[in-house]
C-alpha positions as CSV (number, residue, x, y, z in Angstrom):
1,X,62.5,80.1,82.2
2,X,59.6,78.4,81.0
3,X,57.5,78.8,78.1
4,X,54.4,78.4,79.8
5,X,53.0,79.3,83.7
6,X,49.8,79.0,84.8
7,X,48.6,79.3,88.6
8,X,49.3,81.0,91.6
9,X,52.9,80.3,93.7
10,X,52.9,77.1,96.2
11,X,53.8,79.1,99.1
12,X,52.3,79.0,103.1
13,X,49.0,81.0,103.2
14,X,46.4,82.2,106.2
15,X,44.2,79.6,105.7
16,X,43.1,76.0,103.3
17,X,40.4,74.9,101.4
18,X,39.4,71.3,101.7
19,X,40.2,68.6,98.6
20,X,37.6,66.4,100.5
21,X,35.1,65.6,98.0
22,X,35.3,69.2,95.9
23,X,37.4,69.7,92.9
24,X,39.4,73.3,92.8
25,X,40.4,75.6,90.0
26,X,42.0,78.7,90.7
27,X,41.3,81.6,88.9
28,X,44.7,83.1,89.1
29,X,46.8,83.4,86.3
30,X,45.6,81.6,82.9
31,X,48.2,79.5,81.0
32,X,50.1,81.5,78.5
33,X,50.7,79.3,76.1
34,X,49.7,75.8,74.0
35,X,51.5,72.7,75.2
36,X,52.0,70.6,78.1
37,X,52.5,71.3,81.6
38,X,55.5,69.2,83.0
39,X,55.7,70.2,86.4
40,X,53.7,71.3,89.4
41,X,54.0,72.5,93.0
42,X,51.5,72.7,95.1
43,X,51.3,73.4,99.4
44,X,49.0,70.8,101.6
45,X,48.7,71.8,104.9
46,X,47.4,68.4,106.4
47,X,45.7,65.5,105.4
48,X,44.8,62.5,107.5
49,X,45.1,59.6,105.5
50,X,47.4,58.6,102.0
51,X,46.0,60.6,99.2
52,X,45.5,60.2,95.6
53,X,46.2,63.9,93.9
54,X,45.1,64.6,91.0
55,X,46.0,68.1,88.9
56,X,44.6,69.4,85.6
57,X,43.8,71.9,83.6
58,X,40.6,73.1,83.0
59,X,38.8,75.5,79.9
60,X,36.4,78.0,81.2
61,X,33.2,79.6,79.9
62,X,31.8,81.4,82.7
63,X,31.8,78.9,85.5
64,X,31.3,76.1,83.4
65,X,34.6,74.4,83.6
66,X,35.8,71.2,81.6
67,X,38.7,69.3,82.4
68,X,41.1,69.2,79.5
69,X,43.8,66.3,80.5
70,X,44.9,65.2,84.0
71,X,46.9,63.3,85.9
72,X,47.9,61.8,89.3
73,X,50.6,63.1,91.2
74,X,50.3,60.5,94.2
75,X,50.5,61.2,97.7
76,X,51.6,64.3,98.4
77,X,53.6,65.1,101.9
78,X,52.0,68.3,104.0
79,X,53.6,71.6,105.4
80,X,55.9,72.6,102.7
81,X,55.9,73.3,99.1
82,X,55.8,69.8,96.6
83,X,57.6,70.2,93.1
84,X,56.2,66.9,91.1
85,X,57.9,67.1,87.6
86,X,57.7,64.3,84.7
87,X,54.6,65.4,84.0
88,X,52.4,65.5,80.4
89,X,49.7,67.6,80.6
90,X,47.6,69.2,77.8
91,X,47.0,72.8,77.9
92,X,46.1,75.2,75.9
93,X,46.4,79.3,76.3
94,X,44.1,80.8,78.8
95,X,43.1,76.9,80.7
96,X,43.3,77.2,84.6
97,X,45.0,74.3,86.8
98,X,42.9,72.2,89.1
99,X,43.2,70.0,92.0
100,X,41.0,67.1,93.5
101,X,42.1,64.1,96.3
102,X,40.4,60.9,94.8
103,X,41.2,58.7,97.9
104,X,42.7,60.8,101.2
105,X,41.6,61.6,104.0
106,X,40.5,65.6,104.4
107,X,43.6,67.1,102.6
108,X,43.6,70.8,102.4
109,X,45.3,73.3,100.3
110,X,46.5,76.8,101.4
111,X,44.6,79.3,100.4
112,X,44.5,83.3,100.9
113,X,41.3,85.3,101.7
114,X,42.5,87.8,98.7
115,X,43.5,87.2,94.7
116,X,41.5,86.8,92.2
117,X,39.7,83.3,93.3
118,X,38.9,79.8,92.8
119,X,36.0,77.8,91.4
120,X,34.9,75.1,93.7
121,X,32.2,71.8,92.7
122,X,31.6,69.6,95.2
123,X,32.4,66.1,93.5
124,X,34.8,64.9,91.2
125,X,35.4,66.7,87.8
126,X,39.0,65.8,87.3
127,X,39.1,63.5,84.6
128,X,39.8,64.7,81.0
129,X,36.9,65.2,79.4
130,X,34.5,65.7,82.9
131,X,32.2,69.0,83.0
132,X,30.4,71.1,85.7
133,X,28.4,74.0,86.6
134,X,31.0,75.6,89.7
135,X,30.9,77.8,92.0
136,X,33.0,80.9,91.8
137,X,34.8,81.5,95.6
138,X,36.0,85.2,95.1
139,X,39.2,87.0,96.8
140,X,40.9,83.5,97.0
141,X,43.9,82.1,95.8
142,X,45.3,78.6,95.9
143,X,48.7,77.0,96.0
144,X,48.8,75.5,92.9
145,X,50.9,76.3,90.2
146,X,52.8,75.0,87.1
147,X,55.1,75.0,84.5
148,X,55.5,73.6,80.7
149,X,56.5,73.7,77.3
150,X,55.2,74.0,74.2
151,X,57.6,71.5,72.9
152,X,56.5,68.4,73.2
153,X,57.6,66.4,75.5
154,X,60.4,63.8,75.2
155,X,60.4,60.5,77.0
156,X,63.0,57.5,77.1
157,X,62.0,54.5,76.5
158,X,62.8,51.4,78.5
159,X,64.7,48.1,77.0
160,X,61.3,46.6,77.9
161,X,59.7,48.7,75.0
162,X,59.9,46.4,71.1
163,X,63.0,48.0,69.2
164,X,64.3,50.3,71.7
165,X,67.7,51.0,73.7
166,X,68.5,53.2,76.1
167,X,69.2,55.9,73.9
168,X,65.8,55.7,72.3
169,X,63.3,58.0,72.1
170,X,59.8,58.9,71.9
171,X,58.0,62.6,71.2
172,X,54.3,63.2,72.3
173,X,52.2,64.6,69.8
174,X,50.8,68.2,69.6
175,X,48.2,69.9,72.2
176,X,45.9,70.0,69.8
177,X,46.1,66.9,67.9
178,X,46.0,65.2,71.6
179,X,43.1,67.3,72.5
180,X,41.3,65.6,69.6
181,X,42.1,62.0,70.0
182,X,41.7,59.8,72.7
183,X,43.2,61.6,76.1
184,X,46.1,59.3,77.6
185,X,46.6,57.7,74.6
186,X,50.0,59.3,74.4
187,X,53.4,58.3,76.0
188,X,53.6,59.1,80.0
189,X,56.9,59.1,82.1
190,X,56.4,58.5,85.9
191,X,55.9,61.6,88.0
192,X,58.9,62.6,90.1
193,X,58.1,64.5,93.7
194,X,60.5,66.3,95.8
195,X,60.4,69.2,98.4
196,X,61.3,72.3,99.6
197,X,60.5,72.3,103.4
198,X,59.1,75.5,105.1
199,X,62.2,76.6,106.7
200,X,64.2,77.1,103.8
201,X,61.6,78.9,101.3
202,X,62.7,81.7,99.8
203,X,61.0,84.5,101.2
């Protein structure tokens, strides 16, 4: 089990919301935990084009959201839940997660008309650091969710790297100190997506 959840299950929903040129944070379940979110899932229902997905977590204060730390998670295939894992996101306890496509062609998200809702800007505010007035859509929820440790996460380096092997390794620093430094400054791995198609979801 993980240490830390945040967002509502990936699953197939009654209707989408577009990524097209507005950012999304659902307002369903706040991380529970400091630490770093290492993997996501997340249910697009079509898109036209490739697209550049972006996820991130975001503070709060009313519905003035910053974006805390970010990062791509490619382009992501449509009708059935996406798991991308190798991923080092900040977050902090009560942050929300957060989508936006930075080069695709109208992707949408499933979404339900019930929950506890989403915060929609229309732009990009997905980059750590970025911060907007949104706009609360209530009895919503997204497809977006993800999971993380508050261990810091632990990445292998590659013979390219000076004075490593294969069995060296590298450990991120803390949330916190990260939050205070320079964002990305830190060691990444490369995202890893895979899928669970319709027909065989659980439920």
């Amino acid at each position: 089990m993980a240490d830390i959840d945040i967002g509502a299950a990936a699953i197939g929903r009654e209707a989408t919301a577009s990524l097209t040129s507005f950012t999304v944070v659902g307002a369903e379940n706040p991380a529970d935990g400091d630490g770093w979110i290492t993997s996501c899932e997340i249910w697009l229902e079509s898109k036209i084009s490739t697209v550049d997905v972006w996820v991130g977590t975001f503070s709060a204060s009313g519905n003035d959201l910053t974006c805390r730390d970010s990062e791509s998670i490619g382009d992501i295939a449509v009708g059935s839940k996406q798991t991308v894992s190798g991923l080092d996101i900040t977050v902090m306890t009560g942050d929300y997660l957060g989508t936006h496509d930075k080069s695709g062609l109208y992707p949408a998200i499933e979404k339900d008309n019930s929950g506890d809702g989403y915060w929609s800007y229309t732009g990009e505010c997905i980059d750590p650091s970025d911060s907007q007035t949104f706009t609360l859509i209530a009895n919503r929820t997204i497809s977006l969710y993800g999971e993380g440790s508050t261990e810091p996460p632990v990445t292998e380096k590659t013979s390219s790297d000076a004075g490593s092997g294969v069995d060296a390794y590298v450990s991120l620093e803390t949330p916190q100190a990260k939050a205070s430094s320079d964002i990305g400054s830190g060691v990444e791995g490369t995202p890893v997506q895979s899928a669970i198609l319709a027909g065989s979801e659980a439920g």
